[in-house]
C-alpha positions in Angstrom: 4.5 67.0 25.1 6.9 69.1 27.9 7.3 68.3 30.9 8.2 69.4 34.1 12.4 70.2 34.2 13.8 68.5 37.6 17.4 68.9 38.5 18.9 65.5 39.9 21.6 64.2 41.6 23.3 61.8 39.3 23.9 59.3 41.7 20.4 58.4 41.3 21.2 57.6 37.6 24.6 56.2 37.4 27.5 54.7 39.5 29.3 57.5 40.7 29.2 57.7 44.2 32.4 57.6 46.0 32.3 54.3 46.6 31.8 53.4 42.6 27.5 52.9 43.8 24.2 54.4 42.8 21.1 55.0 44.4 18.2 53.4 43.9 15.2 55.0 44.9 11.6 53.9 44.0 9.8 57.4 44.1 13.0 59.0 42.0 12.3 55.6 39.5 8.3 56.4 38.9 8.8 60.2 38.8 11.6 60.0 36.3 8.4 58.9 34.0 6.7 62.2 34.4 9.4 64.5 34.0 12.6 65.6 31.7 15.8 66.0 34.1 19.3 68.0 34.2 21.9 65.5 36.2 24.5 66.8 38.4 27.7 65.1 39.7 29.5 68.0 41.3 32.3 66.0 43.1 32.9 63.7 39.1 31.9 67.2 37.4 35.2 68.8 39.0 37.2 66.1 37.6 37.2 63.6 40.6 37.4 60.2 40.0 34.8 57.1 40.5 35.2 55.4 43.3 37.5 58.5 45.0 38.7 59.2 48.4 35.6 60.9 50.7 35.1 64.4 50.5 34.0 66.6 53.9 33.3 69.7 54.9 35.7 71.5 57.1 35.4 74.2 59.8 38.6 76.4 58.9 39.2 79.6 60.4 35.6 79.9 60.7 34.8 79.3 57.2 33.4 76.3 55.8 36.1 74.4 53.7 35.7 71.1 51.3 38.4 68.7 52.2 39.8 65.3 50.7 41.3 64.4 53.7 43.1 61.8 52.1 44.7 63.5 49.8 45.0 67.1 51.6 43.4 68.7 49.0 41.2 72.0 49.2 38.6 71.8 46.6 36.8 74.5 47.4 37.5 77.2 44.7 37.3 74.5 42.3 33.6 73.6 43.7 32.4 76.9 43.8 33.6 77.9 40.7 31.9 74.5 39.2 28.7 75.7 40.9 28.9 79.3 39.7 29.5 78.2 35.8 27.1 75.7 36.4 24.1 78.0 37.8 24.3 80.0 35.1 23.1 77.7 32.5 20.0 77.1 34.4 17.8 79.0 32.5 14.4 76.4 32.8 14.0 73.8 36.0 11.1 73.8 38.1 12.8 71.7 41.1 15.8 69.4 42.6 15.8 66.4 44.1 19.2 65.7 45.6 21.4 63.6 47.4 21.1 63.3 51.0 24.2 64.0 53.4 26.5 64.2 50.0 29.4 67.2 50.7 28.1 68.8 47.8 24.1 67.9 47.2 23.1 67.5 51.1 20.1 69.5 52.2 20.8 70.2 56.0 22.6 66.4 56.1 25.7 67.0 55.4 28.6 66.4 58.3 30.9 69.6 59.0 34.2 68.8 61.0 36.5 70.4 63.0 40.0 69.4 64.2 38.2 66.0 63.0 35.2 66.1 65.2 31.6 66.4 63.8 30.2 69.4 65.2 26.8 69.9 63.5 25.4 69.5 59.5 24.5 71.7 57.2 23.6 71.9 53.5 26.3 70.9 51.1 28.2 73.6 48.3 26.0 73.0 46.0 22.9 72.2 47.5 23.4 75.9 49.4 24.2 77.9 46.5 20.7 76.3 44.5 19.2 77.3 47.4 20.3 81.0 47.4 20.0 81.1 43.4 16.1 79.5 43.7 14.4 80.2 46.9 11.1 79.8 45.8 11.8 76.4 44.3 11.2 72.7 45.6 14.7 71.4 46.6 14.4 68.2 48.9 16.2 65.0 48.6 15.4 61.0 48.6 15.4 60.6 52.4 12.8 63.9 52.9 10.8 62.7 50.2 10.0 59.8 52.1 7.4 61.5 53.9 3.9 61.8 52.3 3.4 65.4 53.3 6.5 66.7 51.9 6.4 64.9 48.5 2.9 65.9 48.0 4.2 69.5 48.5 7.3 68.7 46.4 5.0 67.5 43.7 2.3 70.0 43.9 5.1 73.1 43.5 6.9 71.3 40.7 3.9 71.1 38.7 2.5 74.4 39.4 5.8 75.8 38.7 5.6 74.1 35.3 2.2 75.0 34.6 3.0 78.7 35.0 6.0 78.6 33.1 4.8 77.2 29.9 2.0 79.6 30.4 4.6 82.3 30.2 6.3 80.9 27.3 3.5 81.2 25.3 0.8 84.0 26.9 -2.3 85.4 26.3 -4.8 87.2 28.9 -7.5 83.7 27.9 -4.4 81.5 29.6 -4.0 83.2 32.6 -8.1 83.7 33.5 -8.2 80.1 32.7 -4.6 79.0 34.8 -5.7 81.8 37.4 -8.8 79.7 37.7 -7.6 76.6 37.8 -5.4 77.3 40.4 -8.5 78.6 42.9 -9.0 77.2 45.1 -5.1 75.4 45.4 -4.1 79.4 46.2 -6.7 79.4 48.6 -5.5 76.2 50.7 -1.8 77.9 50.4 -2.1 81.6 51.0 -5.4 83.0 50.9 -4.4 86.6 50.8 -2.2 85.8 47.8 -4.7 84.8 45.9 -7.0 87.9 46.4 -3.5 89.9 45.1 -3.7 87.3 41.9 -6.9 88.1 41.1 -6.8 91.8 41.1 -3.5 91.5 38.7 -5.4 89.2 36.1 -8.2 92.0 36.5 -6.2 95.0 36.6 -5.5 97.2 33.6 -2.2 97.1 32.9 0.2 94.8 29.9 -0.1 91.2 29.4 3.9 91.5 30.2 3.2 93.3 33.7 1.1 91.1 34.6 2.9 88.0 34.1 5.8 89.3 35.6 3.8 90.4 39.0 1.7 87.1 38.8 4.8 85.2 38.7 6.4 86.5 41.5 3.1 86.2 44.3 2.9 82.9 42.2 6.1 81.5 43.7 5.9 82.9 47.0 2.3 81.7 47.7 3.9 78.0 47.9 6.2 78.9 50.4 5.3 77.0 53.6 2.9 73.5 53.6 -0.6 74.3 54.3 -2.1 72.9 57.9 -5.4 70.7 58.5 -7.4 74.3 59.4 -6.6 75.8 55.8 -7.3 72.6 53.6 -10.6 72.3 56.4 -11.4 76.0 54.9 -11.1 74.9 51.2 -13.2 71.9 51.4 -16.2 73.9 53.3 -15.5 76.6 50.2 -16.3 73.2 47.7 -19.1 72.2 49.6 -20.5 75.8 49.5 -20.2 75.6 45.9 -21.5 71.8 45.1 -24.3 71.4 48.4 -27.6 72.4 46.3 -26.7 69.8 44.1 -27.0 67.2 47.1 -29.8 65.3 48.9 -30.2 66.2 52.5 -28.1 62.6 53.7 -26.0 63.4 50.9 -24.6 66.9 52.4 -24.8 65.1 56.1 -22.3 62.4 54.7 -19.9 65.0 53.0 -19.7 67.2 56.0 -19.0 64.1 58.5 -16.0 63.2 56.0 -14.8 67.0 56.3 -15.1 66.4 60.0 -13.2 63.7 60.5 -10.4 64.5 58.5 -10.4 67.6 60.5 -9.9 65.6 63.5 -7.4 63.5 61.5 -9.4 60.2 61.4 -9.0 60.0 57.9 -7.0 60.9 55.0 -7.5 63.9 52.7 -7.9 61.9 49.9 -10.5 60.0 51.1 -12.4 63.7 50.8 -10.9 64.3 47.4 -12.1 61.1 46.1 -15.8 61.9 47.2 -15.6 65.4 45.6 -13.7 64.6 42.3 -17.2 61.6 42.2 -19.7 63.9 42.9 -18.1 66.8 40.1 -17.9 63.6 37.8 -21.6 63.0 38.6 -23.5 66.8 38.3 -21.1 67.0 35.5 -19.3 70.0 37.8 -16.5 71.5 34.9 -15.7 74.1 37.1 -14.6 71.8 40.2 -13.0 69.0 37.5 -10.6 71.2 36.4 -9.4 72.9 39.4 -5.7 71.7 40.7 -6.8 71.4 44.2 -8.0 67.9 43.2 -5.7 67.5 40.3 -2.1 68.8 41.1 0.0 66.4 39.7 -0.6 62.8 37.6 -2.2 60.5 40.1 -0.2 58.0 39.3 2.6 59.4 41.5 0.8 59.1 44.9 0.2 54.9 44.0 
């Protein structure tokens, strides 16, 4: 079966780190189970050796410079022209996970000098120009990722992002009513408005091709920004709305205390999910079974 298509910093993978080490990070171990992956070395892929003299990035003349101090040498062309080829053979990925503070893969981490001070951080060569070439896609890296929130997030746009694009591999208007509603009420917690615009392109009249292309596009963007407390607070009052006659009296008293106290933040969100996903399992609830607000992502990634 596919998988999800992650880029990754190699460094993760092998010993080539300027210092002749790897990384070895637990999450970046369990998810490497889940998904297929496209390694990059920028700093070996140019040619330079393992272990190597450092690598920084250099205020010159107001522009931002990569510098072997060691050596002198300006590899800048020669990173940038690494990147561009590189880029351009791209053609399927659904997110990066990348090296933190690295010259080349850091995402807001990495040092930038001047007359050999540090005078603030920013992303790395190639971490910027991923960013540029794929704004709508999860780019984060191991030390980010260490935070619940954000690898939920991570996880939840890397397997949409999938999801769709197999869907768009191989189309027909059945898939997309059925990944449309899947996807519910998992729009709804992200963008609400998005999701009205979703529907009316599934509904309106136009090509299967149209459609995908104008899904795809509100798709990505609906995923741009975490959603708070208040929206996931809306969703779950939406799921109640839809399960409640189901339940007895002490039953819909105990549900909406849960809802209440996450709201407040006295419990986790899963603590919720696990009583929903229970109670579809018990009415025998398809609709709410299959619906990516519960199921985003294998579960086996959040132990």
């Amino acid at each position: 079966m596919s998988k999800p298509i992650i880029g990754l910093s190699r460094c993760f993978l092998e010993n080539v780190r300027y210092d002749g080490g790897i990384i070895n990070d637990d999450f970046v171990k369990k998810l490497k189970n889940y998904v297929d992956y496209i390694d990059f070395c920028p700093e070996v892929d140019i040619g330079l050796s393992v272990p190597r003299p450092k690598i920084i990035i250099k205020e010159v003349n107001n522009e931002k410079r990569l510098i072997q101090p060691e050596t002198g040498r300006d590899l800048t062309e020669k990173m940038n022209k690494y990147i561009e080829e590189t880029i351009k053979n791209l053609k399927e990925i659904d997110g990066f996970i990348l090296k933190s503070k690295s010259p080349s893969c850091g995402i807001n981490s990495a040092k930038v000098y001047k007359n050999d001070k540090k005078i603030s951080k920013t992303d790395g060569f190639f971490a910027s120009a991923i960013k540029k070439e794929f704004p709508y896609l999860p780019i984060e890296d191991e030390n980010r990722l260490k935070n619940k929130e954000i690898r939920r997030h991570f996880l939840i746009k890397v397997f949409a992002f999938y999801k769709l694009r197999e869907l768009i591999k191989n189309p027909s208007i059945k898939k997309l009513i059925e990944f449309h509603t899947n996807y519910k009420y998992l729009l709804m917690t992200y963008n609400q408005k998005n999701l009205k615009e979703l529907g009316k392109i599934v509904a309106d009249k136009i090509s299967l091709e149209e459609k995908l292309s104008k899904y795809k596009i509100i798709f990505y963007q609906s995923f741009l920004k975490r959603p708070s407390v208040k929206r996931h607070y809306n969703t779950l009052m939406h799921i109640f709305g839809h399960i409640s006659k189901e339940l007895t009296k002490e039953e819909k008293k105990h549900l909406l205390n849960l809802i209440e106290k996450y709201k407040k933040g006295l419990i986790e969100l899963e603590i919720v999910f696990e009583l929903f996903k229970y109670l579809s399992v018990r009415f025998k609830n398809q609709y709410l079974l299959m619906q990516k607000y519960f199921f985003p992502y294998p579960e086996e990634l959040d132990k």
